[in-house]
C-alpha positions as CSV (number, residue, x, y, z in Angstrom):
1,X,-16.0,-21.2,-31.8
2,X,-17.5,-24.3,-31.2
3,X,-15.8,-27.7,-30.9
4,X,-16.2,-29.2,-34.1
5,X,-14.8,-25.6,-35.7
6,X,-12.0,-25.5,-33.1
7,X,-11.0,-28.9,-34.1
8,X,-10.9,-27.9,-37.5
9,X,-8.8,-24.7,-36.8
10,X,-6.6,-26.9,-34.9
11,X,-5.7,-28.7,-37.5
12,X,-5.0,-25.9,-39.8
13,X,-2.3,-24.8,-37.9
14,X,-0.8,-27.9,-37.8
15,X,-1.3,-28.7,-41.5
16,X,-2.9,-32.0,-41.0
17,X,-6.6,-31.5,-43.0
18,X,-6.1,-34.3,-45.1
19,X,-9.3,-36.8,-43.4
20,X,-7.6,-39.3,-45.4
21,X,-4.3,-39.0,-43.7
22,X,-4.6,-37.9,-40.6
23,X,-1.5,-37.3,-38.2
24,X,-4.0,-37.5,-35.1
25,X,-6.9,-39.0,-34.9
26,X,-10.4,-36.5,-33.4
27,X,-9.8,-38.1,-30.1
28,X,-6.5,-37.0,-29.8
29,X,-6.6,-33.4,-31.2
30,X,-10.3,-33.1,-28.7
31,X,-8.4,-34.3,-25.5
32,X,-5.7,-31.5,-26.4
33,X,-8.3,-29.0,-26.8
34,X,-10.0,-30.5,-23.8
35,X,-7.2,-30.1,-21.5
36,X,-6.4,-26.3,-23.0
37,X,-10.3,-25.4,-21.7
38,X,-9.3,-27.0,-18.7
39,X,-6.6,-24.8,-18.0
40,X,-7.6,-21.8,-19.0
41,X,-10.7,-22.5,-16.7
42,X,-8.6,-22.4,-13.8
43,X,-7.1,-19.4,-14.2
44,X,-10.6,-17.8,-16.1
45,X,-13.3,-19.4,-14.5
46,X,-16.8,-18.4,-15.0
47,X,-18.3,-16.3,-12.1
48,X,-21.3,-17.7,-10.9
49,X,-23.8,-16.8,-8.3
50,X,-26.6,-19.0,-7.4
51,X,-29.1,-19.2,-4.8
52,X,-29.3,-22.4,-2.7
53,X,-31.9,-23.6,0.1
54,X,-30.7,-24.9,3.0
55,X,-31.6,-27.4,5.1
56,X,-33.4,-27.0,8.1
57,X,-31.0,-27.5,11.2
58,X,-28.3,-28.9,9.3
59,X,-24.7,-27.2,8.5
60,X,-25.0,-29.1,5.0
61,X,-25.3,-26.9,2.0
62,X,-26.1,-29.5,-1.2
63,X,-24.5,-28.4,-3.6
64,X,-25.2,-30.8,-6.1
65,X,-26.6,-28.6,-8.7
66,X,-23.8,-26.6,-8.9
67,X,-22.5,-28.6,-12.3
68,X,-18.4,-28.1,-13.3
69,X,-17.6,-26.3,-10.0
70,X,-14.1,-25.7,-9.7
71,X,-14.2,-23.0,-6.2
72,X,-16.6,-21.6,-3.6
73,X,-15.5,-18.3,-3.4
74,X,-18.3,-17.5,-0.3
75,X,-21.9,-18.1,1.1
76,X,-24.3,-15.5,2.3
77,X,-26.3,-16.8,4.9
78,X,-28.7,-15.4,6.0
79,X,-29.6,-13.3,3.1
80,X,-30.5,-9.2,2.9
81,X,-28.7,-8.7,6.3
82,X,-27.0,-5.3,6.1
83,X,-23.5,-5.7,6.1
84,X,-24.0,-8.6,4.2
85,X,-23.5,-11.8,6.6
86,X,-21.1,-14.7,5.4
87,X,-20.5,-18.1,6.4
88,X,-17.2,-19.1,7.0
89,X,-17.5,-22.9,5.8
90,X,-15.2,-26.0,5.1
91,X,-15.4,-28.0,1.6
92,X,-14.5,-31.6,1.4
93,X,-15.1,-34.1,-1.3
94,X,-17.9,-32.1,-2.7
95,X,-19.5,-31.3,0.4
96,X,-20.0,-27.6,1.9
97,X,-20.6,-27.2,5.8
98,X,-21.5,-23.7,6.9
99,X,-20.7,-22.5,10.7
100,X,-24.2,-22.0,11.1
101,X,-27.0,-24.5,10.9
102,X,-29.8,-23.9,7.9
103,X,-33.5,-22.6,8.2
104,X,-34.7,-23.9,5.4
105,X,-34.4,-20.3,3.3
106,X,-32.1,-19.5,0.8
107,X,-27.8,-19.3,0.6
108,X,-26.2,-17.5,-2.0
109,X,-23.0,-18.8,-3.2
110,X,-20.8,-17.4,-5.2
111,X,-18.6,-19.8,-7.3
112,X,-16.0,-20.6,-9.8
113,X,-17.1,-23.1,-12.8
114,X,-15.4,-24.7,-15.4
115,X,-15.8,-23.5,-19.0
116,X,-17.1,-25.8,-21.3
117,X,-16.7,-26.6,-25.0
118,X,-19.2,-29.0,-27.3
119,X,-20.1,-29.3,-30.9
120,X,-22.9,-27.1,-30.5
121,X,-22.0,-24.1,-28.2
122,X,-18.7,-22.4,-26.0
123,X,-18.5,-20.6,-22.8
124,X,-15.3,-19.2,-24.0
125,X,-15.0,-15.8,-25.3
126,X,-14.4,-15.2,-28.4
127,X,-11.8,-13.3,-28.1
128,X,-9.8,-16.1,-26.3
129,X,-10.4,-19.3,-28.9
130,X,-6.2,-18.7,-30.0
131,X,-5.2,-19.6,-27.0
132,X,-6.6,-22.5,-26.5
133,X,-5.6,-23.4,-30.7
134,X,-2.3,-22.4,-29.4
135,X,-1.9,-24.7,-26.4
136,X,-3.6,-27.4,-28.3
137,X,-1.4,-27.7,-31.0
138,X,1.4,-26.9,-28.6
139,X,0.1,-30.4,-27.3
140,X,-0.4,-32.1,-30.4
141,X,3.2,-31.1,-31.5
142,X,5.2,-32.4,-28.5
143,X,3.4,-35.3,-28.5
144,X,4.3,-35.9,-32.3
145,X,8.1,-35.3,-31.1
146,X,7.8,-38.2,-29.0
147,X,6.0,-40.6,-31.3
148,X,8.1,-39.8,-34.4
149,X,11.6,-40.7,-32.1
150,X,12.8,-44.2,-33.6
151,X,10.7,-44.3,-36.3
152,X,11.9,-44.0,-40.3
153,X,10.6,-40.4,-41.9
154,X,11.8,-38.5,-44.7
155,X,12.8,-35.9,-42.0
156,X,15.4,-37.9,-40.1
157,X,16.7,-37.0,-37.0
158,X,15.0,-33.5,-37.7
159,X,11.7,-34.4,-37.6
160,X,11.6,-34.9,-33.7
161,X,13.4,-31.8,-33.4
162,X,11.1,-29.6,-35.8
163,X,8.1,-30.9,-33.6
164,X,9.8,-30.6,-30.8
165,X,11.0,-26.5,-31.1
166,X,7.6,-25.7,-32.7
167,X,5.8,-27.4,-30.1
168,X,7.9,-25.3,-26.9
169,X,7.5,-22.4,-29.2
170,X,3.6,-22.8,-28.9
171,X,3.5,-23.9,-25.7
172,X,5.6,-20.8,-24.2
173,X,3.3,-18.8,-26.2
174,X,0.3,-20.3,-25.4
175,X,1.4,-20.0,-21.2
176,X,2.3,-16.1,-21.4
177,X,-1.1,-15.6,-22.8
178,X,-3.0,-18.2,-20.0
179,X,-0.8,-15.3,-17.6
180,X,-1.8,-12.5,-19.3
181,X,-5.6,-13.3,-19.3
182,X,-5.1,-14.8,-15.5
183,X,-3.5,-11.1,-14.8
184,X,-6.3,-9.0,-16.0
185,X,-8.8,-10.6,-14.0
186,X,-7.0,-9.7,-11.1
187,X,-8.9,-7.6,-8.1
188,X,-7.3,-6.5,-5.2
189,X,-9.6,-7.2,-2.1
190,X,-10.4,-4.5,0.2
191,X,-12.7,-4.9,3.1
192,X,-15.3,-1.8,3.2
193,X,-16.5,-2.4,6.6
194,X,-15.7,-4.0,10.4
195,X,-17.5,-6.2,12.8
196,X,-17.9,-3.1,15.2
């Protein structure tokens, strides 16, 4: 599901299709969906692996085309060394130093990155778009609870309160399945060999 069909599916569940009276305007219901993606991309980030060249006598690994990077997870450097040969290396305001200084060959990094989510195309799965409707109108719902407070409706005092209960009720929803998802992806780390 792209963005412009998320946006509409958003709004679907929170009855507001009516382009003539909107509740929220594109920008608002996009940041919620916006900051949903966010989430879930730190607890499902894409797995990336990417081959980097380093610089010759330098500890510096660029890293600069590594776009929506959220975690370096390791660097092998050198590579095809048999056990496999990692740096151990600091990041700092999107800067990677390795222990050992470059040759001017290749690093392989293996990194988290965000997800993304445009008019045009998803990195989400599929299978995962209701959560992120479900913490987006979670969003969109507290956020109404908030604005409606002081205001005349034909609700009353039980408008704030309806958004408000359906809102936590989305929200709780929408965090069990962000755990659930975070869960599966779990491995348990085992090292297979020793420095010996």
């Amino acid at each position: 599901m792209n963005l412009t069909e998320m946006r509409a599916r958003v709004r679907e569940d929170l009855q507001d299709t009516d382009a003539g009276t909107y509740v929220w305007t594109n920008d608002q219901v996009d940041g919620a969906i916006q900051r949903c993606v966010r989430e879930y991309s730190m607890l499902a980030p894409i797995q990336k692996m990417d081959d980097v060249t380093t610089t010759d006598d330098d500890t510096e690994l660029d890293i600069s085309s590594l776009d929506g990077l959220l975690k370096i997870e390791s660097i092998e450097f050198p590579l095809d060394q048999t056990p496999p040969y990692y740096q151990r290396f600091a990041y700092w305001a999107g800067r990677v130093f390795m222990t050992d200084k470059g040759d001017g060959n290749n690093a392989r990094v293996k990194w988290l990155k965000e997800h993304t989510l445009a008019a045009g195309s998803t990195t989400i799965p599929e299978e995962h778009d209701e959560i992120i409707v479900m913490g987006a109108t979670g969003y969109l719902a507290m956020s109404a609870s908030v604005h409606v407070v002081d205001r005349a409706n034909i609700a009353g005092r039980y408008g704030t309160r309806g958004f408000r209960a359906w809102g936590q009720d989305r929200l709780q929803r929408y965090d069990a399945r962000l755990k659930a998802v975070s869960h599966a992806r779990r491995t348990i780390q085992r090292t297979f060999y020793t420095d010996e």
